[in-house]
PyMOL Python script that loads the backbone (N, CA, C, O; Angstrom):
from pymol import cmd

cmd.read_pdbstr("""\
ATOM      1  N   UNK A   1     -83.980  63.979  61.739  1.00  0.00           N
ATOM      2  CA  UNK A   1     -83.483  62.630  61.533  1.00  0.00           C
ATOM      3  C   UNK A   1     -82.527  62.631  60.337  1.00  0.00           C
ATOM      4  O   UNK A   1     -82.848  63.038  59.221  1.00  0.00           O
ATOM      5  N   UNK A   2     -81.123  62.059  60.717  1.00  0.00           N
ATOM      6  CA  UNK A   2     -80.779  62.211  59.317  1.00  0.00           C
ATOM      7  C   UNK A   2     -80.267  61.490  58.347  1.00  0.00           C
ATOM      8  O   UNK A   2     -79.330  60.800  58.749  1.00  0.00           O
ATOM      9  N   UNK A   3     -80.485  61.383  57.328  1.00  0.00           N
ATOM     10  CA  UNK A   3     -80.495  60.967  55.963  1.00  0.00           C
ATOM     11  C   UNK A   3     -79.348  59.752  55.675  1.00  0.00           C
ATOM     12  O   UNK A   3     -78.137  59.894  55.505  1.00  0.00           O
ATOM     13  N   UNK A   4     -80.180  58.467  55.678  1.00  0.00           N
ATOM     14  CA  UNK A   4     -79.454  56.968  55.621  1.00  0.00           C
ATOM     15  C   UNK A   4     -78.332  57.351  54.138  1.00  0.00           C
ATOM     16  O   UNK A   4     -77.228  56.833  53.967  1.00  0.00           O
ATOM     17  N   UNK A   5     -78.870  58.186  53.383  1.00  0.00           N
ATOM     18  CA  UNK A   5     -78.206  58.579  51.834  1.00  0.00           C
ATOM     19  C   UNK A   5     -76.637  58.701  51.852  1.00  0.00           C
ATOM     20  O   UNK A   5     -75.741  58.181  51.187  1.00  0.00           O
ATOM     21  N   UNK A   6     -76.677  59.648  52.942  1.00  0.00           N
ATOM     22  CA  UNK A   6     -75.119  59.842  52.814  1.00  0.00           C
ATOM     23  C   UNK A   6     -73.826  58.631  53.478  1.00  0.00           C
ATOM     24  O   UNK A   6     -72.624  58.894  53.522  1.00  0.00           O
ATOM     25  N   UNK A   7     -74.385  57.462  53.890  1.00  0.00           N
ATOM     26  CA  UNK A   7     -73.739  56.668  54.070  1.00  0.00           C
ATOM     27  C   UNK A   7     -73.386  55.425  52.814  1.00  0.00           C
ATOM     28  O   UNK A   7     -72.320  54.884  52.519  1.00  0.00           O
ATOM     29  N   UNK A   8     -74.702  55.273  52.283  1.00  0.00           N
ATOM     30  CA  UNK A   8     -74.017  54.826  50.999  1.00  0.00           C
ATOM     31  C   UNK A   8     -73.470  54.757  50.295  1.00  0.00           C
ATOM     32  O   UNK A   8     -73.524  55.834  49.701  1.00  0.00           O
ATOM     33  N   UNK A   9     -72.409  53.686  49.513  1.00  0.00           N
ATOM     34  CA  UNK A   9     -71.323  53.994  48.715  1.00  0.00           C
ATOM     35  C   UNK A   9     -72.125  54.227  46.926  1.00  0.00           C
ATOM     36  O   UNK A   9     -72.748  53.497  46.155  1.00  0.00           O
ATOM     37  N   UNK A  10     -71.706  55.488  46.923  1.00  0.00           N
ATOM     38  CA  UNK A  10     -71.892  56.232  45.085  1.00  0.00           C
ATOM     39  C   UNK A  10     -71.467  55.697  44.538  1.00  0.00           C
ATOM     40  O   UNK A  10     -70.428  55.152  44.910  1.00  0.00           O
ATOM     41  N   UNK A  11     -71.920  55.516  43.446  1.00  0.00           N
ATOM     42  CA  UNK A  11     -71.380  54.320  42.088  1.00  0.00           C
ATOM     43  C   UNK A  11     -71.089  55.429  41.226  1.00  0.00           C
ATOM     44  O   UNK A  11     -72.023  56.102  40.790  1.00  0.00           O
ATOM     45  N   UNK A  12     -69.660  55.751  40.873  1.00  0.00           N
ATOM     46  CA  UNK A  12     -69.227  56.460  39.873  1.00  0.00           C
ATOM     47  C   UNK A  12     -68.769  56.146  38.540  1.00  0.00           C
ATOM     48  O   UNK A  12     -68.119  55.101  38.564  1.00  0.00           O
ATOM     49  N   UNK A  13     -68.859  56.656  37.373  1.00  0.00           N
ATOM     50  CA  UNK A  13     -68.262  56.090  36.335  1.00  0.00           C
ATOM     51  C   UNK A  13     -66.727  55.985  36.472  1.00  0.00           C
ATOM     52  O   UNK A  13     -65.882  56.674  37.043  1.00  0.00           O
ATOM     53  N   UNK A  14     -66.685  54.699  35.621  1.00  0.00           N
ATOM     54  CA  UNK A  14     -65.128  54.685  35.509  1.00  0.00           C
ATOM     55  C   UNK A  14     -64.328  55.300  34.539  1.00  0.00           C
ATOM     56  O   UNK A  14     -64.727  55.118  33.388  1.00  0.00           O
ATOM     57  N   UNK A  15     -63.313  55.977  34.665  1.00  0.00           N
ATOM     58  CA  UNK A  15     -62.210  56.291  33.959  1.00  0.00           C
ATOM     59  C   UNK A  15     -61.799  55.475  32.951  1.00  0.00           C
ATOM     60  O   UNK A  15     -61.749  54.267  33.184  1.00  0.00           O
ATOM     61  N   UNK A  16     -61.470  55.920  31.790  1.00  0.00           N
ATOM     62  CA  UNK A  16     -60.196  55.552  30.540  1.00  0.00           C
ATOM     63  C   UNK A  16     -59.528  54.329  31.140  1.00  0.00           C
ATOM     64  O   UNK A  16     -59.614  53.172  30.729  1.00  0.00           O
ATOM     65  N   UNK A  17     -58.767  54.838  32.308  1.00  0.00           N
ATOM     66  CA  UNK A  17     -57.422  54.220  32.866  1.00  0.00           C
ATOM     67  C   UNK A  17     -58.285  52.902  33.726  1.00  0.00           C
ATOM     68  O   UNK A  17     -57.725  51.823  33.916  1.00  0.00           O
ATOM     69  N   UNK A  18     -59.148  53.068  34.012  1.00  0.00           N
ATOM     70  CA  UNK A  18     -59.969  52.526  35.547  1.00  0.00           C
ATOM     71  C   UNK A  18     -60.175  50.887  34.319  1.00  0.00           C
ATOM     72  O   UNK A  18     -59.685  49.776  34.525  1.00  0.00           O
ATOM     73  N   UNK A  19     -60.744  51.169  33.536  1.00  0.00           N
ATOM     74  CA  UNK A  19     -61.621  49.919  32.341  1.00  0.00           C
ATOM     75  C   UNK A  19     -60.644  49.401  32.240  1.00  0.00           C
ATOM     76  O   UNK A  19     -60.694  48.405  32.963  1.00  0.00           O
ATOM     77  N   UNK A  20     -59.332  49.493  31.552  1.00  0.00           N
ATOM     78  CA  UNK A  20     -58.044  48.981  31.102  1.00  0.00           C
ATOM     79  C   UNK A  20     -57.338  48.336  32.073  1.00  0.00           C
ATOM     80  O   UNK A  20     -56.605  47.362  31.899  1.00  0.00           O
ATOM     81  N   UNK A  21     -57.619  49.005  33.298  1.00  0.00           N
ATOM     82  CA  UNK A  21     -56.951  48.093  34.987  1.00  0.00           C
ATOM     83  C   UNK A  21     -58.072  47.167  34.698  1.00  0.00           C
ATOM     84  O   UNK A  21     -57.741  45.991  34.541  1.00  0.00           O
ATOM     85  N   UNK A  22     -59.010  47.383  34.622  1.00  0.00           N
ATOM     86  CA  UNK A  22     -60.097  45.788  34.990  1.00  0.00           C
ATOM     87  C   UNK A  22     -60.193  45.433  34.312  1.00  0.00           C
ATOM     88  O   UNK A  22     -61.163  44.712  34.548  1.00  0.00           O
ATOM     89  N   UNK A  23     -59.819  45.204  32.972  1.00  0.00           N
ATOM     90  CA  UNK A  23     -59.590  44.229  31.611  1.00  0.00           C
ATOM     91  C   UNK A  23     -58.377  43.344  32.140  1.00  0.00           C
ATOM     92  O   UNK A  23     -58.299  42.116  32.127  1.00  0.00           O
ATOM     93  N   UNK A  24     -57.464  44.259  32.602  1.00  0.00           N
ATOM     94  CA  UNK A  24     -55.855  43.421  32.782  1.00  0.00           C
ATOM     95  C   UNK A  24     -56.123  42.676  34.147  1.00  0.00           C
ATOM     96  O   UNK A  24     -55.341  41.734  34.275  1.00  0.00           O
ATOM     97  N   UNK A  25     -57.104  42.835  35.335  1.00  0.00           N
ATOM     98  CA  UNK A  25     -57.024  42.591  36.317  1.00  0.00           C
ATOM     99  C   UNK A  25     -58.223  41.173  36.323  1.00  0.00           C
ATOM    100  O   UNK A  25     -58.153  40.196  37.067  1.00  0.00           O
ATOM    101  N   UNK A  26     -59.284  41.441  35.256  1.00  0.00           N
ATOM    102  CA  UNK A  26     -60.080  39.837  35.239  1.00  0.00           C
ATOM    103  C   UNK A  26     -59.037  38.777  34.504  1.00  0.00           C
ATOM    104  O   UNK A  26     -58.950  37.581  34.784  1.00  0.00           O
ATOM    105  N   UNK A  27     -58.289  39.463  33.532  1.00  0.00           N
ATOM    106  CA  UNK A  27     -57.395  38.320  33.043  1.00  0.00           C
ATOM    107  C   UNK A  27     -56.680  37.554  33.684  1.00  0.00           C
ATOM    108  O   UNK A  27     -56.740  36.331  33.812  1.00  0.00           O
ATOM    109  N   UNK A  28     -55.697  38.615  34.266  1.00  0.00           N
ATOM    110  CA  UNK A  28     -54.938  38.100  35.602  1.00  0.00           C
ATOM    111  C   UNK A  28     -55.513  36.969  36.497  1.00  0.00           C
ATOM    112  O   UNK A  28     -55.099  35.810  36.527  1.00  0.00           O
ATOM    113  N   UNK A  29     -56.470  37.458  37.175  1.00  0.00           N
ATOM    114  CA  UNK A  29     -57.360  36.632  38.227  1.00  0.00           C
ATOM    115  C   UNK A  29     -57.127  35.602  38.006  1.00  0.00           C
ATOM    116  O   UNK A  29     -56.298  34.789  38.414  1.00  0.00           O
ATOM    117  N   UNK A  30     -58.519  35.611  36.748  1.00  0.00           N
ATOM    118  CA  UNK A  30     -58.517  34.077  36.244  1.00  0.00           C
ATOM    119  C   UNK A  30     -57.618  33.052  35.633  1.00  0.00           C
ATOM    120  O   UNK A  30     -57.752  32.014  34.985  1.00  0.00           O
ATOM    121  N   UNK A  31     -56.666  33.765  36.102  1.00  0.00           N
ATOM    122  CA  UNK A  31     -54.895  32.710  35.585  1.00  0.00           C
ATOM    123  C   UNK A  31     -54.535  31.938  37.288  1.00  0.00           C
ATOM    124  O   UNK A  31     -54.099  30.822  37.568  1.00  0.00           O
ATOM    125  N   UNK A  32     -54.987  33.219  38.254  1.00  0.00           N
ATOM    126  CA  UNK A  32     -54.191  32.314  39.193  1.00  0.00           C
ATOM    127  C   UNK A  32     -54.546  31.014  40.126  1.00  0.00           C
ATOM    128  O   UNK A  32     -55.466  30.332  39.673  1.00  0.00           O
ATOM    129  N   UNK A  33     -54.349  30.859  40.546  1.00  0.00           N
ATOM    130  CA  UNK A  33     -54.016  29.192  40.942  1.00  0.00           C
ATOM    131  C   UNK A  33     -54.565  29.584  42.598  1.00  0.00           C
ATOM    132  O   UNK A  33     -54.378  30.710  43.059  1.00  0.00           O
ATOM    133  N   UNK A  34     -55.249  28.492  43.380  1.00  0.00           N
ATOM    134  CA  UNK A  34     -55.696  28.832  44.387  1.00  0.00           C
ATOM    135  C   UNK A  34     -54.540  28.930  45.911  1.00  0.00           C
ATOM    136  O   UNK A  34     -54.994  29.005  47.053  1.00  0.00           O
ATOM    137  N   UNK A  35     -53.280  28.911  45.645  1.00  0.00           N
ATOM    138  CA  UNK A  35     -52.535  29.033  46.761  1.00  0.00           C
ATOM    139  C   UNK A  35     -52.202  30.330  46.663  1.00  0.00           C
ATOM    140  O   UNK A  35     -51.732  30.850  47.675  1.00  0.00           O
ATOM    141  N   UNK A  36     -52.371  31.197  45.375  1.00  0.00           N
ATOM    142  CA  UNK A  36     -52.487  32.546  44.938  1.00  0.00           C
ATOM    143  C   UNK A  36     -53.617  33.380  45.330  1.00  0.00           C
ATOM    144  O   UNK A  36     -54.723  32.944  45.010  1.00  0.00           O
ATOM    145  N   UNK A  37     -53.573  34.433  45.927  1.00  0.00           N
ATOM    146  CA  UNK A  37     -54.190  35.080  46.415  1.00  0.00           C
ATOM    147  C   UNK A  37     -54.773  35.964  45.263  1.00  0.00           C
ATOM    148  O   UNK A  37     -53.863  36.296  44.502  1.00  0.00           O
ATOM    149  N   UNK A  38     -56.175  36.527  44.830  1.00  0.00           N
ATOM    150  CA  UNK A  38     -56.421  37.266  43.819  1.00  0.00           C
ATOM    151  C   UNK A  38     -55.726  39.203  43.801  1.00  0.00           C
ATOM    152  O   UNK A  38     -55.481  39.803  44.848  1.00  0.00           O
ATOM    153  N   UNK A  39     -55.608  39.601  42.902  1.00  0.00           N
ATOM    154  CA  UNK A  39     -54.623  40.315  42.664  1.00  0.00           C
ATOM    155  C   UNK A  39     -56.109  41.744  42.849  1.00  0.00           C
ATOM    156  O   UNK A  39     -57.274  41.701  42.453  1.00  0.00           O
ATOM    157  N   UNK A  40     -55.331  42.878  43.629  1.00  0.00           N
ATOM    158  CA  UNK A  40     -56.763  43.543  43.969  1.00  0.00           C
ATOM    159  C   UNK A  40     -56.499  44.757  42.817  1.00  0.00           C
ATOM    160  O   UNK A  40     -55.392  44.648  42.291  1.00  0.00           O
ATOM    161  N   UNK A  41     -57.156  45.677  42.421  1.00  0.00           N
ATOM    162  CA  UNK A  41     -57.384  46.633  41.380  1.00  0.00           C
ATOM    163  C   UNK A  41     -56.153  47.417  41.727  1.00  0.00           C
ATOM    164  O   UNK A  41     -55.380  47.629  40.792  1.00  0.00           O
ATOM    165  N   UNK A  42     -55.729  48.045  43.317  1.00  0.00           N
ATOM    166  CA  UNK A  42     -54.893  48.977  43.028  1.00  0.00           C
ATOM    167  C   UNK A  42     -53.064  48.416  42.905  1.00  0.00           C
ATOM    168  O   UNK A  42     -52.097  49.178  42.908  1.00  0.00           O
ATOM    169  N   UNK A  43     -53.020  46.737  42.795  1.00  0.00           N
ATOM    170  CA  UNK A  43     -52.131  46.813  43.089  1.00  0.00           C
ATOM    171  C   UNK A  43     -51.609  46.439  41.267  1.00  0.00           C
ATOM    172  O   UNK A  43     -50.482  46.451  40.772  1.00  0.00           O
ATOM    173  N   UNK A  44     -52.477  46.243  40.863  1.00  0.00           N
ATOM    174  CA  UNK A  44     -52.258  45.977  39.574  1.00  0.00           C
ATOM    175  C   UNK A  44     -51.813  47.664  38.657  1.00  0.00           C
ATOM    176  O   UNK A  44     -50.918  47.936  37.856  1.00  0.00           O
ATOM    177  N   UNK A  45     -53.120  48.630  39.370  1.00  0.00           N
ATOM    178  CA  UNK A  45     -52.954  50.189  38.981  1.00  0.00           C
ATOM    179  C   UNK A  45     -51.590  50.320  39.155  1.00  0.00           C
ATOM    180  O   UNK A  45     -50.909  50.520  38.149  1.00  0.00           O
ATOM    181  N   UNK A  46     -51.018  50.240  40.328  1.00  0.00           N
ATOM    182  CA  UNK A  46     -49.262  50.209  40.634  1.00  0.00           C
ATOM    183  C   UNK A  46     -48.498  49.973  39.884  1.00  0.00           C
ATOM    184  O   UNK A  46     -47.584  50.747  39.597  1.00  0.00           O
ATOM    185  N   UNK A  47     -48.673  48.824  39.360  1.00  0.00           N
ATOM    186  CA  UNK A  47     -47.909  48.093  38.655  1.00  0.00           C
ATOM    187  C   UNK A  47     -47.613  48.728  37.112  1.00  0.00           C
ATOM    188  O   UNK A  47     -46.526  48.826  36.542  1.00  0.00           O
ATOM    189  N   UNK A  48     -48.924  49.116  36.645  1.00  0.00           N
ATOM    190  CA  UNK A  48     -49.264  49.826  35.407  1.00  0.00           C
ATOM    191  C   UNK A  48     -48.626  51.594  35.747  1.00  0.00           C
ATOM    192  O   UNK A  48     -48.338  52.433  34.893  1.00  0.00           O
ATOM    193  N   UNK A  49     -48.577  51.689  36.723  1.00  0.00           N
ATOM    194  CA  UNK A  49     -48.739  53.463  36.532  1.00  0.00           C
ATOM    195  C   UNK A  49     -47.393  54.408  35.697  1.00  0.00           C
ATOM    196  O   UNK A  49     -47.342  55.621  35.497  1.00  0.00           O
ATOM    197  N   UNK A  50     -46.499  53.443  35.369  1.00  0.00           N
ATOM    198  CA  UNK A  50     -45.819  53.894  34.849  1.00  0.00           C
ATOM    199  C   UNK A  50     -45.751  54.080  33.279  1.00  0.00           C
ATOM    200  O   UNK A  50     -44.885  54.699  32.660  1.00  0.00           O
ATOM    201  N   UNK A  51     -46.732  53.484  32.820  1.00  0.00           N
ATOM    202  CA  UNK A  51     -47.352  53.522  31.703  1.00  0.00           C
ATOM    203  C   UNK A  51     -48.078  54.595  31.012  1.00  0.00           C
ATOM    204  O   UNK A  51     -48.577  55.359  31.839  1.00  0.00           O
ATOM    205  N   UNK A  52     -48.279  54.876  30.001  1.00  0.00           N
ATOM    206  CA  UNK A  52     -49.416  56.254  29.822  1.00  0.00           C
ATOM    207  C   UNK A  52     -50.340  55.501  29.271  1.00  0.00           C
ATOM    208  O   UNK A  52     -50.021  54.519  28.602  1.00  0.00           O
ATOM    209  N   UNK A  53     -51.892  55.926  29.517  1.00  0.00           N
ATOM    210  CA  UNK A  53     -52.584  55.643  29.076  1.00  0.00           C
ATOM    211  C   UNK A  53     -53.326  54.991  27.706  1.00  0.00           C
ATOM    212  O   UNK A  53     -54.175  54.101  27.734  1.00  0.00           O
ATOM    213  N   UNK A  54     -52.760  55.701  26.419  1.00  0.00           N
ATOM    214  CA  UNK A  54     -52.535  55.404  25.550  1.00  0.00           C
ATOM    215  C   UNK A  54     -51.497  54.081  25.219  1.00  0.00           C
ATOM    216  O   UNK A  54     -51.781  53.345  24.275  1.00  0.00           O
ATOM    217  N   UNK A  55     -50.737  53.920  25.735  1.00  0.00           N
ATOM    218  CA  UNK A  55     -50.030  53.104  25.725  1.00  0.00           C
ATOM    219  C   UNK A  55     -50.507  51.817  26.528  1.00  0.00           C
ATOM    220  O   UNK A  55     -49.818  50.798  26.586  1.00  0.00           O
ATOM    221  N   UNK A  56     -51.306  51.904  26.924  1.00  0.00           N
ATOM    222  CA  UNK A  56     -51.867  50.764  27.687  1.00  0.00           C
ATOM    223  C   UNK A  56     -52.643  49.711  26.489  1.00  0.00           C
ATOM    224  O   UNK A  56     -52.591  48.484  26.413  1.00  0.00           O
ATOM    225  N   UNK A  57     -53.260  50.557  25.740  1.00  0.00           N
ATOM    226  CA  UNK A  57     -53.811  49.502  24.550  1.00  0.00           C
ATOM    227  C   UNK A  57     -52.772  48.608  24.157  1.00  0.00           C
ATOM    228  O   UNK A  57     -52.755  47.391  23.978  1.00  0.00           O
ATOM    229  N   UNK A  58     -51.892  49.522  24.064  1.00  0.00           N
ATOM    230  CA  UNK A  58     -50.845  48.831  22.858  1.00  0.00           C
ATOM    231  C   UNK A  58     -50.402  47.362  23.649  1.00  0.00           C
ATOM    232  O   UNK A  58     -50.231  46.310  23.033  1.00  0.00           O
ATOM    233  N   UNK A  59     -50.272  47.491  24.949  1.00  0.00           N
ATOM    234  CA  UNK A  59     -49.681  46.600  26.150  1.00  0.00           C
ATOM    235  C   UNK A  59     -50.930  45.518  26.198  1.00  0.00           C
ATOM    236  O   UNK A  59     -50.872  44.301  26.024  1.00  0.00           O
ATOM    237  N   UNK A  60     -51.754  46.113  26.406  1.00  0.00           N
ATOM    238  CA  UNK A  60     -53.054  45.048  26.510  1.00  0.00           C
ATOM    239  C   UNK A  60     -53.223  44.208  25.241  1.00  0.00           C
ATOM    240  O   UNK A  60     -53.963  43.247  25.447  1.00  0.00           O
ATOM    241  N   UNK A  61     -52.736  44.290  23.939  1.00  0.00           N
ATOM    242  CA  UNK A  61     -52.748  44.075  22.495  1.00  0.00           C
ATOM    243  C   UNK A  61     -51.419  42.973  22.405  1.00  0.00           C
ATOM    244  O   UNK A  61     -51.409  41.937  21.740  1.00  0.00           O
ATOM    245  N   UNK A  62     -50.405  43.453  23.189  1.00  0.00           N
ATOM    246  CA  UNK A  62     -49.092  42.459  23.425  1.00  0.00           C
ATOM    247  C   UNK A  62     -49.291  41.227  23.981  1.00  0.00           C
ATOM    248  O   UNK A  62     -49.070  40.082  23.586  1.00  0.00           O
ATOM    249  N   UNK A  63     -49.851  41.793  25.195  1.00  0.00           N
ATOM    250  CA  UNK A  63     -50.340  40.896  26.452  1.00  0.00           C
ATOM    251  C   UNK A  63     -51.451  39.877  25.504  1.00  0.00           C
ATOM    252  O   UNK A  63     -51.172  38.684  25.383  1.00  0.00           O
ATOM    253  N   UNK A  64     -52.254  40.237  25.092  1.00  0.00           N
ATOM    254  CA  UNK A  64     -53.509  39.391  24.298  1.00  0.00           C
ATOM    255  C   UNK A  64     -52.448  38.533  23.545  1.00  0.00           C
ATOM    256  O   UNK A  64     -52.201  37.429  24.030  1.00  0.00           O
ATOM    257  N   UNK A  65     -51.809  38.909  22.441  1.00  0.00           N
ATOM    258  CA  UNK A  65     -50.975  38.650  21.036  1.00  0.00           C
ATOM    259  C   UNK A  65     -50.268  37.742  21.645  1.00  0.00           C
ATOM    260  O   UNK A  65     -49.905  36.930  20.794  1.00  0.00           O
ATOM    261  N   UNK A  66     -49.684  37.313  23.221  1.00  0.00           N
ATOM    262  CA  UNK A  66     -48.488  36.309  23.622  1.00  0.00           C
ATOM    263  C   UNK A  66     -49.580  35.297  23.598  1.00  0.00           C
ATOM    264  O   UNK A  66     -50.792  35.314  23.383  1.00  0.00           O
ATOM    265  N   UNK A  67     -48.437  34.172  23.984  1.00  0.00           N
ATOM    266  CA  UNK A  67     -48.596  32.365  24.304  1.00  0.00           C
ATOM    267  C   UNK A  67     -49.274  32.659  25.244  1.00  0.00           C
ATOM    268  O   UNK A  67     -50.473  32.418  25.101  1.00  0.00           O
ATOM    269  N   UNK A  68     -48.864  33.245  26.487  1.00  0.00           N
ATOM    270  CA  UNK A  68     -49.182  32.892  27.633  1.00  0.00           C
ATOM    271  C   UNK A  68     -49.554  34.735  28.479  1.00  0.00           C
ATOM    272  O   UNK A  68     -48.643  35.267  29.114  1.00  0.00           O
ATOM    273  N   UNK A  69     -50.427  35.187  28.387  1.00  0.00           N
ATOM    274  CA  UNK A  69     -50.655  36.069  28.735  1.00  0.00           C
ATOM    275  C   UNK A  69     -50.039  36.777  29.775  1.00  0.00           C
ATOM    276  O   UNK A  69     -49.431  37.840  29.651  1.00  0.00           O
ATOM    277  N   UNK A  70     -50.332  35.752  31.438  1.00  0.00           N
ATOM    278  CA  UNK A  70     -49.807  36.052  32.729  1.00  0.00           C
ATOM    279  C   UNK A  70     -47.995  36.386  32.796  1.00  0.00           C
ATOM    280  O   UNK A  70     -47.220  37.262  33.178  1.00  0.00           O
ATOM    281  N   UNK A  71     -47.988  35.334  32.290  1.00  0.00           N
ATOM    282  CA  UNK A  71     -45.753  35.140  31.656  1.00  0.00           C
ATOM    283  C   UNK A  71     -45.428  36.591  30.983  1.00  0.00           C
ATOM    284  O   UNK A  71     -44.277  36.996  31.151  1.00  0.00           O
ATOM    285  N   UNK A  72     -46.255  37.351  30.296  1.00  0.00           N
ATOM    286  CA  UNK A  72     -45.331  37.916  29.559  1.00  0.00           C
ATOM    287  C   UNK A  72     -45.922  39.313  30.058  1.00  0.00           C
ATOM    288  O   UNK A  72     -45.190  40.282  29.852  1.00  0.00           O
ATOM    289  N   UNK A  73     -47.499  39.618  30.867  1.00  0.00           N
ATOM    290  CA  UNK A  73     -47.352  40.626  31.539  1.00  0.00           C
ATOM    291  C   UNK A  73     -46.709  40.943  32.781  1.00  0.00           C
ATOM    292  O   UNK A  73     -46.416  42.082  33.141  1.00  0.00           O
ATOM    293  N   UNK A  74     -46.457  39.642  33.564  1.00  0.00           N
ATOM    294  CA  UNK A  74     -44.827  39.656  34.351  1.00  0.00           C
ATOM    295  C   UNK A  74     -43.710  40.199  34.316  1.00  0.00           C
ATOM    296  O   UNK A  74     -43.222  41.010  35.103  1.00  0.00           O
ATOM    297  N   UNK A  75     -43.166  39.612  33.109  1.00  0.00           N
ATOM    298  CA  UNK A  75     -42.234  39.502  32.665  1.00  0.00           C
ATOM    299  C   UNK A  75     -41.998  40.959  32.517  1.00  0.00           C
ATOM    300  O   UNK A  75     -41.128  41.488  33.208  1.00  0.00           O
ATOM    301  N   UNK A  76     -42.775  41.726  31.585  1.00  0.00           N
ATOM    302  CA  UNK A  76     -42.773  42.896  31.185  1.00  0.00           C
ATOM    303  C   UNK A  76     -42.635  44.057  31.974  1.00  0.00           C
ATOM    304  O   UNK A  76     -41.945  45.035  31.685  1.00  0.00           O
ATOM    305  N   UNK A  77     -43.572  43.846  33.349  1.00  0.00           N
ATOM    306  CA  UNK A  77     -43.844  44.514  34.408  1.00  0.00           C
ATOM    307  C   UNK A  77     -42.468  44.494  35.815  1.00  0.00           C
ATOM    308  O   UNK A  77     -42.497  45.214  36.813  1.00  0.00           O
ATOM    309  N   UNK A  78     -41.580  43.655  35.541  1.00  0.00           N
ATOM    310  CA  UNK A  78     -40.804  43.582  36.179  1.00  0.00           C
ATOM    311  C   UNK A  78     -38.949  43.928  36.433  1.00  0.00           C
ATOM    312  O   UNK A  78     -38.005  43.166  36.230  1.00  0.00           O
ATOM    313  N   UNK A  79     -38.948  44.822  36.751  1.00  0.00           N
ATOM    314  CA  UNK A  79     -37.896  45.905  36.928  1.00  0.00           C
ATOM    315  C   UNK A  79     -36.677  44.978  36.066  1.00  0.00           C
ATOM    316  O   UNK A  79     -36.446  43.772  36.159  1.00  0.00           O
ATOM    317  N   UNK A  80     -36.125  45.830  35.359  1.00  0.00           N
ATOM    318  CA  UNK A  80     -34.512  45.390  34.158  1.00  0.00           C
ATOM    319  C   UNK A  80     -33.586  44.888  35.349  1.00  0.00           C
ATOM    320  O   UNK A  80     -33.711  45.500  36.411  1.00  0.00           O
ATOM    321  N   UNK A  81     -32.677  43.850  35.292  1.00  0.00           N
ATOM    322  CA  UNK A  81     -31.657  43.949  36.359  1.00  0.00           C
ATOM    323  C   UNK A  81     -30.716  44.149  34.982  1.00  0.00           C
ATOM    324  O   UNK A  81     -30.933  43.664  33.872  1.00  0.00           O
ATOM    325  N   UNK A  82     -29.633  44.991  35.384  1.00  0.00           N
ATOM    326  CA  UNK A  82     -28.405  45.038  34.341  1.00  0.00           C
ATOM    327  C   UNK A  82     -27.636  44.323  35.223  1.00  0.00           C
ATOM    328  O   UNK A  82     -26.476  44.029  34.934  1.00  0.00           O
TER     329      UNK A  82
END
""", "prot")
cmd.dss("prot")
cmd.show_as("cartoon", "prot")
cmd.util.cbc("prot")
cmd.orient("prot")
């Protein structure tokens, strides 16, 4: 008979990078507005990956330090037009 075990999903620890997506990703959430759809972990990871890790504090410290949190990790996150 075999073993119900291996169908269950493993709870692994999270990563450095993994905590810092879900710090930026409950903030997020709870900004948006209900015609807004909630923002899911990897698309936020996306968004961030161009970032280094270390450098993510510093961003999360910006992001905290603004008026308006959502506005200025937007803002930030969103490609230069020259």
């Amino acid at each position: 008979m075999p073993s119900i075990e291996r169908y269950q999903i493993k709870k692994t620890k999270l990563s450095e990078r993994a905590t810092i997506v879900k710090e930026f990703l409950t903030i997020l959430n709870a900004a948006r507005k209900p015609p807004f759809k909630p923002l899911t972990p990897a698309r936020v990871a996306m968004l961030l990956a161009p970032i280094k890790t270390k450098d993510l504090y510093g961003f999360l410290a910006e992001c905290k330090d603004s008026s308006n949190f959502s506005k200025y990790f937007w803002w930030s996150c969103s490609p230069k037009k020259h």
